[in-house]
Structure formats: structure tokens, C-alpha cells
C-alpha positions in Angstrom: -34.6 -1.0 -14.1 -31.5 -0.9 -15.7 -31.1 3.1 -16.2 -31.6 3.1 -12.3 -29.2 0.8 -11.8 -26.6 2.3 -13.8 -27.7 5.9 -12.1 -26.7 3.9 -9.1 -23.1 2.5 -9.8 -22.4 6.3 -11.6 -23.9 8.2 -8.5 -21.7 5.5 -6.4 -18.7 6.0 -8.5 -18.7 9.9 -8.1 -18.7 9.4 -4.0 -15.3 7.9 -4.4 -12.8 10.0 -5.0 -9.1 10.9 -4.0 -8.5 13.5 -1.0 -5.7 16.4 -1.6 -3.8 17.7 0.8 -1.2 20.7 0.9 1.4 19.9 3.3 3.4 23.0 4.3 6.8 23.0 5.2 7.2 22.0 9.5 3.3 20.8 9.6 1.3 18.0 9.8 -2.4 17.2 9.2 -4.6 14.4 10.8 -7.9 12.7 9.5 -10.3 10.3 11.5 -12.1 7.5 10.7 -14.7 5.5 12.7 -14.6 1.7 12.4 -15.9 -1.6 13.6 -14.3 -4.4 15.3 -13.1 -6.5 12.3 -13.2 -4.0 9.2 -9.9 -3.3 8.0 -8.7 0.4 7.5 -6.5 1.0 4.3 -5.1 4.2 3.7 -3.1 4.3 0.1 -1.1 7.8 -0.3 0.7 9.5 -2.8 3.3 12.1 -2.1 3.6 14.3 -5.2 5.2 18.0 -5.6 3.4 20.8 -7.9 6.0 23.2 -8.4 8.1 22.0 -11.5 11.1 24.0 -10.0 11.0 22.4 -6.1 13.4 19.7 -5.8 14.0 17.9 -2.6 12.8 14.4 -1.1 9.2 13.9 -2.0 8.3 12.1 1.3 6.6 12.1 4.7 5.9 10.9 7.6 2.7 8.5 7.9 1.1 7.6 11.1 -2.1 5.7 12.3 -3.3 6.1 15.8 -6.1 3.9 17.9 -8.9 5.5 19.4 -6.4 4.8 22.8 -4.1 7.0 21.3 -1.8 4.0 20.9 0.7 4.2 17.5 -0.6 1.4 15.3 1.7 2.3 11.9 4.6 4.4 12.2 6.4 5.2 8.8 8.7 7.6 8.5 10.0 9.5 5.1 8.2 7.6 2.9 7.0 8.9 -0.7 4.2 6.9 -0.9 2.1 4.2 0.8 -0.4 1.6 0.9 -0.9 0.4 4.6 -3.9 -2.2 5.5 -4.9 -2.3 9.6 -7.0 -4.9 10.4 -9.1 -3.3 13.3 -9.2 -4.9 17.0 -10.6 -1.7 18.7 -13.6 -0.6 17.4 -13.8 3.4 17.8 -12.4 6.7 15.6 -8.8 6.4 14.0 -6.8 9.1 13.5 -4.2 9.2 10.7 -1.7 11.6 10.1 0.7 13.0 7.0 3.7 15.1 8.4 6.0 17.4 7.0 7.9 18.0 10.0 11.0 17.0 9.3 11.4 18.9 6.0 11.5 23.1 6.3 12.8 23.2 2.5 8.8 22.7 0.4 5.3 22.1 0.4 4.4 18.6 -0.6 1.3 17.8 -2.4 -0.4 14.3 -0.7 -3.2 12.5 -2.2 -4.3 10.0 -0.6 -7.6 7.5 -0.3 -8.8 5.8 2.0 -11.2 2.2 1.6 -10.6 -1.1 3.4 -13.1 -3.8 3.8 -16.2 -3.3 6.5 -18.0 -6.2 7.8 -21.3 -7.2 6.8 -23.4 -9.1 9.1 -24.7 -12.1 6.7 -28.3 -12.4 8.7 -28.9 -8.5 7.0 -27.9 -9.8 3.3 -30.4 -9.9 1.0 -30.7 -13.1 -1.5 -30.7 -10.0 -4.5 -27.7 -11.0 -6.8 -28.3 -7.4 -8.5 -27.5 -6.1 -5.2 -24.6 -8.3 -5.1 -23.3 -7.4 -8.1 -23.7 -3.6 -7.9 -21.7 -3.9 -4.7 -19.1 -5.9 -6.9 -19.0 -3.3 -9.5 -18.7 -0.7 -7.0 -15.5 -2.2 -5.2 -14.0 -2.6 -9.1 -14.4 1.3 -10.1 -13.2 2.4 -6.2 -9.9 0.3 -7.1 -9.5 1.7 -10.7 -10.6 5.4 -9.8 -7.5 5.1 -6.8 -5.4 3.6 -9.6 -6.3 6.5 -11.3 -5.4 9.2 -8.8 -2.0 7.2 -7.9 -1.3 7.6 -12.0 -2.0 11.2 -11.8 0.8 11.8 -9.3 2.9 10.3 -10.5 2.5 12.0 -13.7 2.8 15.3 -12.3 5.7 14.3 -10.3 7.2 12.6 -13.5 6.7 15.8 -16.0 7.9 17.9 -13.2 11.5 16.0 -13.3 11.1 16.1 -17.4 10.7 19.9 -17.1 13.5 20.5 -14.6 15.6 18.3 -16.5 14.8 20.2 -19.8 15.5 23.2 -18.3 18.7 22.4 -17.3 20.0 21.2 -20.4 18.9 24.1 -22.0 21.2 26.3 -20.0 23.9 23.8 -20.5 23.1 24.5 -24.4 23.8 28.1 -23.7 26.8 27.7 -21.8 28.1 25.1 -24.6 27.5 27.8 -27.3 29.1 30.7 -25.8 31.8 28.9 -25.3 32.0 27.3 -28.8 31.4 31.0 -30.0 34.6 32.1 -27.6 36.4 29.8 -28.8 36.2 30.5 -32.5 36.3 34.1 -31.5 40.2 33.2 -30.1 40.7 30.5 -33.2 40.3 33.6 -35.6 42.5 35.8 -33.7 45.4 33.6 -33.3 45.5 32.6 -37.0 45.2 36.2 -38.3 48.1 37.1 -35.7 49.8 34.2 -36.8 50.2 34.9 -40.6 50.6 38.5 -40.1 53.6 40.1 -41.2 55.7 41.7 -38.6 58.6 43.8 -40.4 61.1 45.5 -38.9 62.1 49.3 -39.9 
């Protein structure tokens, strides 16, 4: 009983994962999700960059539409998120990342999306394994989106680190050939100076 259960929570736990997206420069991508009248729609994001070279803002624009088409979160040039919409209208959501406003890069978003959906208590079950396993499976969704939200941030930390490195290296360079100039004229102008001009 117990290998099944833990087959359970791990077969659970591989179902949740973080979504990737690409965003090219002037585009925008929408997902849909269908809810119930009093389940809540969370969508946590991430806006990271993979190229260690790319600077510019790492930020979009988030938005969250009814099924009415109606503009329920607007959020504009944001680099990251976590935006909780209790829901009133039952019917398919539609939330968008946009890169419209930026022509310079691609942004990398990852984002999940999870929320709490309403149980009708007559259907419950007195099981407390059942209760617990759903328990345990709320606890490793919030740690694996942790995880992912680490991730990016990682990469987008290491990709400043590298940048950074990379420009202090030339800065090393330039500081060395000008060090070397300079004793290159140092030399010159003391040998000049204890020369021996003598007139004929």
C-alpha cells in the first residue's frame, strides 16, 4: 500500500511542472484555462534572458482576460509576477505574456500556473490517506514552482556575473596597454633625459 502510494505522489509530482516560453521581440503569446465559479486562477511568472550577452529590461507585459473578453489583470513591464484571480465567471481564461513593446531581444518566460479549485464536500471521502496525498501534493507543486522561479533567476543572475566578467576583463586589457605605454614613454624620456648632447 505504501509503494502505491508513493508511486502516486511521484507520478503526481512529475505532472507539475513549469511551462517555457520564448518570447520574440514585437510578439505575444496567450494560454487558456477553464475554471469554475469560485476556484481561484494563479498564474506565477518569471521573466528570465538566455543569452549571457543580451542586456536590456527583462520584462513584459501580463494580461488576464474573462471568458467575456473583459481585462481582469493588466500589468505592464513587469519582470516577474505572481497574480491570484478569484473567479466570478465560470468559463475559459485567457492569459497573455507580451513582448510588444520591446523590438531590442527575446525574453525567456517561465511561468506556472495552480490556484485553488473547489471541491464539493458531499463528494469527499472520509479517507485521511486521500487527504493527505492531496496535502503532499499541494506541498511539492509549491516547492517544484519555487524551484523553477530559483532556476531563473539563476540564469538571469550568472548571466549578469558573465557580462560583468567580461567587461572587466577588457578593462584589464585596456589598463595594461596603457600601463605598458606608459613605461614605454617613462624609458624614453629618461634615456633622452641623461643623454649627452655636445655641440661640435
Amino acid at each position: 500500500m505504501k509503494f502505491l502510494v508513493c508511486l502516486l505522489v511521484l507520478a503526481l509530482a512529475s505532472v507539475v511542472s513549469a511551462h517555457n516560453v520564448l518570447l520574440l521581440p514585437w510578439k505575444r503569446q496567450c494560454f487558456y484555462e477553464d475554471v469554475k465559479k469560485g476556484d481561484t486562477l494563479a498564474v506565477s511568472f518569471q521573466v528570465g534572458n538566455r543569452d549571457p550577452q543580451a542586456g536590456g529590461q527583462l520584462a513584459v507585459d501580463f494580461v488576464i482576460n474573462d471568458p467575456h473578453g473583459n481585462q481582469v489583470v493588466k500589468q505592464h513591464e513587469v519582470p516577474d509576477g505572481d497574480v491570484q484571480v478569484p473567479i466570478q465567471v465560470p468559463g475559459r481564461y485567457e492569459y497573455c505574456f507580451s513582448n510588444e513593446f520591446s523590438g531590442i531581444g527575446t525574453k525567456d518566460v517561465t511561468f506556472n500556473v495552480h490556484g485553488v479549485i473547489v471541491i464539493d464536500l458531499n463528494q469527499l471521502t472520509d479517507d485521511a490517506l486521500d487527504q493527505e496525498i492531496a496535502k503532499l501534493n499541494q506541498v511539492v507543486q509549491e516547492v517544484r514552482n519555487e524551484q523553477s522561479y530559483i532556476v531563473v533567476r539563476e540564469r538571469t543572475h550568472r548571466n549578469t556575473a558573465e557580462s560583468t566578467n567580461a567587461r572587466v576583463k577588457w578593462w584589464n586589457i585596456l589598463q595594461l596597454g596603457v600601463v605598458a605605454v606608459n613605461s614605454l614613454f617613462q624609458i624614453y624620456y629618461l634615456k633622452r633625459f641623461f643623454e649627452v648632447k655636445t655641440l661640435v
